[in-house]
N, C-alpha and C positions, 0 to 999 in steps of 0.2 A: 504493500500500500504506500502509495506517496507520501511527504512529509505533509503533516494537516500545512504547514506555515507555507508550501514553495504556490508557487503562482500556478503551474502545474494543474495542484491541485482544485485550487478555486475555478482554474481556467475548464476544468472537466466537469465540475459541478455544471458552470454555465450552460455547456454543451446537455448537460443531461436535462436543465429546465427550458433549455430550447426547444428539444421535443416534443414538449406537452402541448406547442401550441402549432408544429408541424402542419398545413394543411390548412390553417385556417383565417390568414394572414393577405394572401394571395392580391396585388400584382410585389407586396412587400416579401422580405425575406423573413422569416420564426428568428429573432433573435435571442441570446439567451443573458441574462447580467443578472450581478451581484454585487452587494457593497459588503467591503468588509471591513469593520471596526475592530483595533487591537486582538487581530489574527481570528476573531470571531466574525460569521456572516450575521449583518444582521437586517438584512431584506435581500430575495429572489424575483424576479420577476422576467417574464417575457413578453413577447411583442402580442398590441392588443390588435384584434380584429382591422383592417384597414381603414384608415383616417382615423383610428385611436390612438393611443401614444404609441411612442416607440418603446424597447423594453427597460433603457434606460432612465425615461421619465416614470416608467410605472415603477421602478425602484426605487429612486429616489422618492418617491411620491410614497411609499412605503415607510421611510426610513420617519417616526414621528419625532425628537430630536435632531429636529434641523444641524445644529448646533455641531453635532460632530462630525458633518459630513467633511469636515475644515479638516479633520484628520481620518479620513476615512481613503480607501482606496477603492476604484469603484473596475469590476471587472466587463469585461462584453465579449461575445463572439465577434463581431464586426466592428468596424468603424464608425464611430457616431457621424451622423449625418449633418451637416453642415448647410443647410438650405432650407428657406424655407418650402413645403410643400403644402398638404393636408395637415399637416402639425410644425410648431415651430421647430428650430434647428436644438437637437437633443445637446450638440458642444454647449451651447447657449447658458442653457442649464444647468449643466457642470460647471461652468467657467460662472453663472452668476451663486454658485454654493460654493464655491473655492474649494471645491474637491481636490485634493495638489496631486494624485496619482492617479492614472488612468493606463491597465492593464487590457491590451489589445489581441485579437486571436487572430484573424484575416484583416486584409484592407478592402475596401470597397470600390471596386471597379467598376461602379456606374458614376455615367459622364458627368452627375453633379456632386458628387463626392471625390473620386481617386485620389487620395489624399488631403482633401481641403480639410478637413476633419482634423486629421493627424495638426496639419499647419498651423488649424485656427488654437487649437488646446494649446502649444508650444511658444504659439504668440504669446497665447497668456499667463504664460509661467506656470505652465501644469506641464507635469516629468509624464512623458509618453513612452511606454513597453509595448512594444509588437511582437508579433510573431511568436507569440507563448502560445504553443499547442497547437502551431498554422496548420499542419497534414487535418486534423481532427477536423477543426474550426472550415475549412475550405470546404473539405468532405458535408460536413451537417450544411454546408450553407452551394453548396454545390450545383442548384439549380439556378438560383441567381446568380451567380457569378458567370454560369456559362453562358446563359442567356443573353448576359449584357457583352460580353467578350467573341460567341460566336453568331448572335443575333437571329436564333431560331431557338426554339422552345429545348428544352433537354430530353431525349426520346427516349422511352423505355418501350420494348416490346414481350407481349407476354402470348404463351400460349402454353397448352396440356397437350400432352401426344402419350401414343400406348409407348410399351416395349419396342415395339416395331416401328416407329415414329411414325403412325398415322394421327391427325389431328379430329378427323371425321367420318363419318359411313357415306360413301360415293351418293346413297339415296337414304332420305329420311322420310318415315311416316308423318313429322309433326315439324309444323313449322316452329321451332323453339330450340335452345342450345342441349347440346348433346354434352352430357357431362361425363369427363373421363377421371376427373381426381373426386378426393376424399372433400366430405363436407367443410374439415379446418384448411384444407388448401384452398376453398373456395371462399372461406370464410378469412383469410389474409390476404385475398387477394381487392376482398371490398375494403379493407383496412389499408392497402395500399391505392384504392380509388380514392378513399377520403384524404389523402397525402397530398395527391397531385392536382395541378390547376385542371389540365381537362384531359378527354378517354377519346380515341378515333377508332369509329370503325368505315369499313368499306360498304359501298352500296350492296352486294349483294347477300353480303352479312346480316344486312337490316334485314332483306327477304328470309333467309332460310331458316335464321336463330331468333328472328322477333324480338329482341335484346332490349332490356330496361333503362340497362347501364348507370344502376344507381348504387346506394351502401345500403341494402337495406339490411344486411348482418353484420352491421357496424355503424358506429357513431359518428358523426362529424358533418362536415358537408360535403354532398355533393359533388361530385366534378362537373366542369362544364362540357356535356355531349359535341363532339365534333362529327357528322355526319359526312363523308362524299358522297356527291349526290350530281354526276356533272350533266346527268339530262335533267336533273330538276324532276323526275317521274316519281319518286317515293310518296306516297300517300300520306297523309297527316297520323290516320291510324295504325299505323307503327307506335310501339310501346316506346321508342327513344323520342319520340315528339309529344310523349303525354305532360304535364306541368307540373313533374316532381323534381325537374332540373332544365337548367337552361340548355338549349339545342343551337347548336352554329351549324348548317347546312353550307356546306360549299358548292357549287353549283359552277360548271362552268365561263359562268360571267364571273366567277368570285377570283380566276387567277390569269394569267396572260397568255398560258398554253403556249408558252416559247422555252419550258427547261420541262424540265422533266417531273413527273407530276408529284412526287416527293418532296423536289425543293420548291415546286410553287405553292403545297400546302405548306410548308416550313415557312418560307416567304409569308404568307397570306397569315399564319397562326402567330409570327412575329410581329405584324401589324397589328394584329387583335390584343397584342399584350399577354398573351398564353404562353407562362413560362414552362410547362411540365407537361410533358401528355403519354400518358400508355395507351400504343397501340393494341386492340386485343383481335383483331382478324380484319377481312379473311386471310388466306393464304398469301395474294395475289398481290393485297393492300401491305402483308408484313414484308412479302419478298421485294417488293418495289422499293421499301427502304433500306433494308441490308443491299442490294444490288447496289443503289448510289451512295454506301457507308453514311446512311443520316442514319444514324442509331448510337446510342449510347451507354446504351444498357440491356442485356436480355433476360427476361425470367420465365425458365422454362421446367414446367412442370412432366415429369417421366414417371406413368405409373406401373405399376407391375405386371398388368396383362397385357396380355396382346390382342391387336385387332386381326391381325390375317390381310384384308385389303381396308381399303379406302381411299381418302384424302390426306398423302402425304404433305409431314408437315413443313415447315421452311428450311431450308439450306444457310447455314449460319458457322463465322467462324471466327473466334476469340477466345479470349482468357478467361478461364473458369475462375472467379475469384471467392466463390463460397458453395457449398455442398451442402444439404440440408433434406435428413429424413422425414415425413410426415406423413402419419400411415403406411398407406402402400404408394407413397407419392416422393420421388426425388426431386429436390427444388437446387437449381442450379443457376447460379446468377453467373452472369458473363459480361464482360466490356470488349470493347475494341482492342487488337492487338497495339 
């Protein structure tokens, strides 16, 4: 275990009350801070809902002895923001409590911050630490950052395949999702919808699985539905156009049809502001983004049985970087080589 006193440690904490608000922050980053008074914390706090505070103002806002924040050290995943926006600039606040130590985890790479933060604190005779716990701090904050640095959303693609790596039966009785994994696999995968800004599927997806695409075995909000739709033909009564979540239909007027149709959704879903999006089918729609490497992440669920034929699943190649039993379900995350 860490030393309670090294920055380390407070800087892990942070990261760990960042999570709680993971998911529901959105076009903003989950930030996580903590103040800590003579080696003791004595407020936590993360980022509120957007156009709420940031998580620095709701800790300080915590701390009821103004008084010692004059010797207090004030922790953050990120860089405080220096601008005004939907909230004033969180430096602001620091710098009018004489906070004198401000312990930093990542920098902020969006165009109205990249270091004006850091700048403005040091102007004002507050002592600036960076880079305590940067790998961690980048990782939890990983979608924002890429977002604003590669200026498309951050792709994760998911899909379940048997033993055999089929994803589907060639022909279905019923027009609804064909389920191949375990209840808790399907049940982490709505936990990972409520994480992300929004969920794409392909047009013919919407016909064959009838898809919700909501959490309803799990908490949080929502993603926002991304639909391709480029004849504009999908019917309203589809279950992804019912008003338990918001639906973006792309539609052929919605991109320029001069690159390739992967990057003019990317194109198109960075206009929208949609920092995060899991792909979940069809085939056709996953393979279109591994073929032009817009992808960033895979979660591929491997069950135990096998199908014999069907709908094979996509052709994908990278780094496994975690393994993970669940039932009779292998869960294998992968990134780009």
């Amino acid at each position: 275990m860490k030393d309670n006193s090294s920055h380390e440690y407070y800087m892990s904490r942070c990261i760990e009350i960042a999570k709680k608000g993971i998911g529901t922050t959105f076009p903003n980053p989950c930030v996580g801070c903590i103040i800590v008074y003579n080696n003791i914390i004595i407020s936590e706090a993360f980022s509120s809902k957007y156009g709420g505070n940031h998580a620095e103002i709701n800790a300080i806002n915590n701390v009821k002895e103004k008084k010692i924040l004059k010797k207090s050290i004030l922790y953050v995943t990120l860089e405080p923001c220096s601008h005004f926006g939907r909230t004033p600039p969180c430096c602001n606040t620091i710098i009018n409590y004489k906070i004198p130590t401000v312990i930093i985890g990542a920098l902020d790479n969006s165009s109205k911050v990249n270091g004006n933060g850091i700048r403005l604190l040091k102007k004002n005779k507050i002592n600036v630490i960076k880079g305590v716990l940067e790998k961690e701090c980048r990782e939890l904050h990983k979608v924002f950052l890429h977002f604003n640095k590669n200026k498309r959303p951050f792709i994760i693609l998911k899909w379940a395949q048997s033993k055999d790596k089929f994803i589907a039966p060639l022909i279905k009785e019923k027009k609804e999702p064909y389920w191949i994994t375990s209840i808790k696999s399907r049940q982490l995968v709505h936990k990972w919808r409520s994480e992300e800004h929004g969920i794409l599927i392909g047009h013919d997806t919407v016909i064959s699985d009838n898809p919700t695409l909501n959490i309803r075995s799990w908490k949080g909000i929502n993603p926002i539905r991304i639909v391709i739709d480029l004849k504009n033909d999908l019917k309203k009564t589809y279950n992804v156009f019912n008003s338990q979540a918001n639906t973006i239909k792309i539609t052929d007027k919605s991109i320029e049809n001069n690159k390739s149709l992967s990057t003019e959704v990317s194109n198109f879903l960075f206009e929208k502001k949609i920092q995060s999006l899991i792909i979940e089918g069809g085939k056709k729609t996953l393979q279109e983004f591994i073929r032009n490497n817009l992808w960033d992440e895979a979660r591929i669920f491997t069950n135990k049985k096998k199908m014999n034929k069907g709908l094979k699943a996509p052709n994908i190649n990278g780094k496994i970087i975690s393994e993970k039993i669940i039932d009779n379900d292998k869960l294998e995350i992968i990134r780009p080589n």
